[in-house]
Residue, then its C-alpha position, 0 to 999 in steps of 0.5 A: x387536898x393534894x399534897x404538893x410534893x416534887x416529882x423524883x427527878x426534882x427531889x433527886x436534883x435536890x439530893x444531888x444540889x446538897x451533896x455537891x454544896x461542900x465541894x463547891x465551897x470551904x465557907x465554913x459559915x454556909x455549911x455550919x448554918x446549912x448544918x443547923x438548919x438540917x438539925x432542927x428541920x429533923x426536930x420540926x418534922x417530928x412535930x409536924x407528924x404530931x401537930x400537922x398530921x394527928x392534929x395533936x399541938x405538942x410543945x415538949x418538942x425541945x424538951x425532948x430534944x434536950x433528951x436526946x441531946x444529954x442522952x448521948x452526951x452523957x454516954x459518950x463522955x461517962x460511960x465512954x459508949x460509942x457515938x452509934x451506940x451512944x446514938x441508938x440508945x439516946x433516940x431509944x430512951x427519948x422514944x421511952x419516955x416520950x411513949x410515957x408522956x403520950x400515954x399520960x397526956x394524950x388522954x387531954x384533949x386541945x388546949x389542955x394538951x397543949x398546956x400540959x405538954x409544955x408543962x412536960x417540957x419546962x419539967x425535962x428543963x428544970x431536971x437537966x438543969x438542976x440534977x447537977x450530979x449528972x448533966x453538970x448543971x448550968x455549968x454545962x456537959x463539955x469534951x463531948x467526944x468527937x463523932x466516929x464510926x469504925x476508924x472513920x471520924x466525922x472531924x471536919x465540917x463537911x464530914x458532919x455535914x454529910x453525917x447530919x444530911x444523911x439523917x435528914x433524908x432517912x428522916x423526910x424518906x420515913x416521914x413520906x412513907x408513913x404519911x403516904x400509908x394507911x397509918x398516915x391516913x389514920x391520923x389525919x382522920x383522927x384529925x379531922x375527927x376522932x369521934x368519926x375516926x372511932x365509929x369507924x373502928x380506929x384506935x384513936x389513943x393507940x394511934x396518937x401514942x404512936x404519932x407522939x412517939x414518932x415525934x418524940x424519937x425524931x426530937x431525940x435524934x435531932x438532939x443527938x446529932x446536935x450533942x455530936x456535933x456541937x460537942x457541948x451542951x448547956x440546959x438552955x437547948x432544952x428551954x421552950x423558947x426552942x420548941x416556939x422556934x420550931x412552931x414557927x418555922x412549922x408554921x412559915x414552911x406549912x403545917x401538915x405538908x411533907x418539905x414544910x420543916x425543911x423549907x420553913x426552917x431554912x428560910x427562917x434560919x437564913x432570914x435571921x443571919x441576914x438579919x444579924x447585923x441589927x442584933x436587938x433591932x432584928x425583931x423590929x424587921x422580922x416581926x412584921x414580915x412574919x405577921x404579913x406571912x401568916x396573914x397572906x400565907x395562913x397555910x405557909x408556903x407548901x401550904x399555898x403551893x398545895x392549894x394552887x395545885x389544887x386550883x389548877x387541878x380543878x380547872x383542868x378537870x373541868x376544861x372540856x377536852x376537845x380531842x377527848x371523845x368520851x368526856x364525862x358531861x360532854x358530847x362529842x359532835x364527831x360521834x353524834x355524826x357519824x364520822x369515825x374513821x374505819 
């Protein structure tokens, strides 16, 4: 199936569309929800790769980001490292031990996986949590310092914003890159059947260890820009409630389809702080309205916009084209007859 994916121009306005969003409002509210939304759609496409593209449902997602969120927390306010570096280690150290894990648990297969992977991410919970001496426990991680690079500081709203927007198109272009290449195309053959996938020569675990690790550094960027920008840090962001968070908006937005996590994320975020007012009554609302979706978009909504593509394709290849001469299956009378103009 095509991937429905907007042309350059349509992407490049989009671009232009978010970079021009601070300077036309102040609304600390919209840029603060856009914000968080950038945040978690970095986290969701690593999942995406993992889950959408390798076949691989991984639910240490939040672990991970939590990871990558007191990785650069803890240097930045203990060892008093920069925020780059700080950054650059925390997204390193969160690759480490996400290729240990993958080493580990890739070697299960279904809902074995997928079992032991959110025993992984309650595991990375309990120790944040419970290693007081160096996360501060439940009490939390305070005065993260405030992001900079060089003598710039990222102090106001709309600085983030950019610093944060900036990571999330690095992340979707990488992202494109890797699912248009061979190595993209790897995993979902893997996908489809790693058993195929080995008789055709591939390295299935050398392969899923490298999807794995890929979302696992995307949770642990994700998480470092969440530190550096929400300045504090509780045991909670790495609870696995989060990672069920970032499936579901996976799954609104369309598994396995590259704008997916930005659009599922966003919907969902913006649907929930519409619904905030209801507070506990929310749920009521937004639980029938998800059912509906899976039941009436089981691909989510990139997915369904990829089979009407699909559907448009088919039938265009297979309406005859009159002013075509030299159709496959189809004669062209003018020919039969002789009339060619000289």
């Amino acid at each position: 199936m095509k991937s429905f994916f907007p042309s350059k121009w349509v992407a490049a306005l989009l671009l232009v569309t978010a970079i021009a969003i601070p300077l036309l409002t102040s609304n600390t509210y919209y840029l603060n929800m856009l914000i968080m939304a950038f945040i978690w759609t970095i986290a969701v496409s690593g999942m995406n790769i993992i889950a959408g593209y390798t076949g691989q449902l991984s639910l240490a997602q939040a672990g991970f980001f939590g990871i990558g969120a007191y990785s650069l927390g803890l240097l930045m306010t203990k060892a008093e490292m920069s925020f780059l570096a700080s950054l650059a280690i925390a997204v390193a150290l969160t690759g480490i031990i996400g290729a240990v894990v993958g080493i580990i648990s890739l070697r299960l297969k279904g809902h074995y996986f997928a079992i032991f992977s959110l025993c992984v991410g309650v595991i990375i919970l309990l120790v944040i949590e419970k290693w007081e001496s160096l996360t501060e426990g439940i009490r939390g991680l305070l005065g993260i310092p405030i992001p900079k690079i060089g003598s710039f500081e990222f102090a106001s709203m709309s600085s983030q914003y950019y610093l944060i927007l900036f990571f999330l198109v690095l992340a979707m272009f990488v992202n494109q890159r890797i699912v248009r290449s061979l190595v993209g195309r790897t995993f979902i053959s893997i996908r489809n059947s790693e058993e195929l996938a080995e008789a055709l020569g591939i390295n299935v675990m050398r392969n899923k260890i490298l999807a794995f690790v890929h979302s696992t550094v995307l949770a642990g960027l994700a998480g470092a820009l969440y530190a550096g920008y929400i300045r504090f840090l509780g045991p909670d962001i790495a609870s696995v409630e989060h990672t069920f968070d970032m499936l579901l908006y996976l799954l609104v937005g369309g598994i396995s389809t590259l704008w997916g996590p930005l659009v599922g994320t966003t919907l969902v975020m913006i649907l929930m702080q519409l619904l905030q007012s209801w507070q506990e009554y929310r749920m009521i609302f937004f639980g029938p309205l998800l059912v509906l979706i899976v039941m009436f978009l089981p691909y989510g909504i990139m997915g369904a916009l990829n089979r009407l593509k699909t559907k448009r394709d088919s039938r265009l290849l297979s309406t005859p084209d009159e002013n075509a001469p030299f159709q496959r299956g189809v004669p062209d009378h003018r020919l039969a007859g002789g009339e060619i103009d000289a």
